[in-house]
C-alpha positions in Angstrom: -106.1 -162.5 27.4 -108.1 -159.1 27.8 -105.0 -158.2 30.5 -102.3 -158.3 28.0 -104.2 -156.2 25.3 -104.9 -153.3 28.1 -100.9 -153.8 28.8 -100.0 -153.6 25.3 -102.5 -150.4 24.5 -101.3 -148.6 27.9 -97.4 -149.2 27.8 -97.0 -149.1 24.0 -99.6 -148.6 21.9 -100.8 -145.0 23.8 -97.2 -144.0 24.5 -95.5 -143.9 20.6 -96.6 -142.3 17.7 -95.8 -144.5 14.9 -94.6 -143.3 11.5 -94.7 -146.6 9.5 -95.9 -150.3 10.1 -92.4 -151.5 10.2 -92.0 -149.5 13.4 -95.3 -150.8 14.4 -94.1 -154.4 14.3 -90.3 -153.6 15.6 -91.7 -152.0 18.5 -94.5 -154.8 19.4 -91.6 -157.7 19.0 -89.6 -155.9 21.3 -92.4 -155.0 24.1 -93.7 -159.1 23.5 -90.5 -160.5 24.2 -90.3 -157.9 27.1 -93.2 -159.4 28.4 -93.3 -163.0 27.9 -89.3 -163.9 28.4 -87.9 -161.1 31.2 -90.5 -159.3 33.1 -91.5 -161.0 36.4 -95.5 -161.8 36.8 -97.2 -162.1 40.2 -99.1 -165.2 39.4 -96.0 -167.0 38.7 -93.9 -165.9 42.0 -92.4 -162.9 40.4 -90.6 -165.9 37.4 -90.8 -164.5 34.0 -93.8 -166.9 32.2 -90.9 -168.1 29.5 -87.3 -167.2 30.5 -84.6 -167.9 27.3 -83.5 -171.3 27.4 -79.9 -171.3 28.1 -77.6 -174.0 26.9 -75.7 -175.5 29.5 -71.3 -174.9 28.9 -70.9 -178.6 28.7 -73.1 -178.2 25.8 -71.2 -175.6 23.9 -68.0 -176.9 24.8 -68.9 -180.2 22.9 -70.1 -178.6 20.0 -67.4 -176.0 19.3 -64.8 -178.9 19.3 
């Protein structure tokens, strides 16, 4: 846990000035979900932890008919 809070403060947090707490939380949603569904970690063979879940075509197809 103490990783991802020396992430956050060095590739966010140290890098933006911030002039409201709307930013704030804009900006931290969009670096979490960078982090947690898209950027590869070595620990899990370069995967993304959480990758979107996709819904296969069959799937769609069935619904939109």
């Amino acid at each position: 846990m103490v990783e991802i809070h020396g992430k956050l403060r060095d590739e966010l947090l140290n890098r933006e000035v911030f002039y409201s707490l709307r930013e704030v939380q804009i900006l931290t949603e969009q670096w979490r979900r960078e982090y947690n569904q898209v950027r590869p970690h070595s620990s899990l063979g370069y995967r993304p932890p959480a990758p979107e879940a996709v819904k296969p075509a069959l799937a769609l197809a069935a619904v939109t008919t």
